[in-house]
C-alpha positions in Angstrom: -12.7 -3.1 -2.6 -13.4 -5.1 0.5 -12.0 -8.5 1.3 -15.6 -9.8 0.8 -16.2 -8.1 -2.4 -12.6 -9.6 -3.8 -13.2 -12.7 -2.6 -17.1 -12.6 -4.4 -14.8 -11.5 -7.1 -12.7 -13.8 -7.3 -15.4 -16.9 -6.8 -16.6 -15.2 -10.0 -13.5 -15.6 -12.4 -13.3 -18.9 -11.1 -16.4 -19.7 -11.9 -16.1 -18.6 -15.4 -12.8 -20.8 -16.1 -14.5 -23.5 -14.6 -15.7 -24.7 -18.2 -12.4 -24.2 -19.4 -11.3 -26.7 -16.9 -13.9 -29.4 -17.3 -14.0 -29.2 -21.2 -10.1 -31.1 -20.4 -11.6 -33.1 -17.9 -10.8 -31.4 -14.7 -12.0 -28.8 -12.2 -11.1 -25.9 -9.7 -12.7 -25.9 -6.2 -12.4 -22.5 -4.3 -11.3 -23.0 -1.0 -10.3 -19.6 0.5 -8.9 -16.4 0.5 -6.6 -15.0 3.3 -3.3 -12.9 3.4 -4.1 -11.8 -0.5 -3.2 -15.4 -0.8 -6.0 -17.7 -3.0 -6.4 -21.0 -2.5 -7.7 -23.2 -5.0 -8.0 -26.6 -5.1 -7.3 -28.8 -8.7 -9.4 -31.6 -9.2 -10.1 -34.2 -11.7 -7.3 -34.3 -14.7 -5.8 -30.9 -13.9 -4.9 -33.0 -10.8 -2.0 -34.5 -11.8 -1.5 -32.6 -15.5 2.4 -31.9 -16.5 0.7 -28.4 -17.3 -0.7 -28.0 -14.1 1.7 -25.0 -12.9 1.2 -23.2 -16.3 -2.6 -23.2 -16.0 -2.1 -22.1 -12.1 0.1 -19.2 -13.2 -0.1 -17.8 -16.7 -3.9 -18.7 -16.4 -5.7 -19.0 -13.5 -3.6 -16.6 -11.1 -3.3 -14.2 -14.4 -7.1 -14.2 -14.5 -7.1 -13.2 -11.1 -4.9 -10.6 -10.7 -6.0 -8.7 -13.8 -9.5 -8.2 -11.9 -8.3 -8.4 -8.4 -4.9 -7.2 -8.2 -4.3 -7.1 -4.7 -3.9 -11.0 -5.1 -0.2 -11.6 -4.5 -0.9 -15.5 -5.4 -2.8 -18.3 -6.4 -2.2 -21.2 -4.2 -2.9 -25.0 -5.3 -4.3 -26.0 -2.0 -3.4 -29.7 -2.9 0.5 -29.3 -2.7 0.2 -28.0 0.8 -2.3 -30.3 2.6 
């Protein structure tokens, strides 16, 4: 698979925990993908959620990987900006 074709992939899966997200009154923005390395950006109450690295991991990045596992990691671009 292409790095296009993963990252159309993985734009996908995001999309379809999207729901998910705003159903607790948050969101997930895609932001990029480089390195194997996804970058996603938590918005709304996921922002600041005590849960927020369990959702990143066990859910989002889980997701991810299970379709697209040459993803080494999901990235939340707001604790690096």
């Amino acid at each position: 698979m292409s790095m296009k074709d993963q990252e159309k992939k993985i734009i996908e899966i995001i999309d379809k925990l999207r729901p998910f997200l705003i159903n607790d009154g948050g969101n997930i923005e895609f932001v990029k993908y480089e390195n194997n390395i996804v970058y996603i950006k938590m918005m709304g109450a996921c922002a600041n959620c005590h849960m927020l690295d369990l959702t990143l991991k066990d859910g989002i990045e889980a997701a991810i990987q299970e379709e697209v596992p040459e993803v080494i990691e999901v990235v939340n671009y707001n604790d690096i900006v």
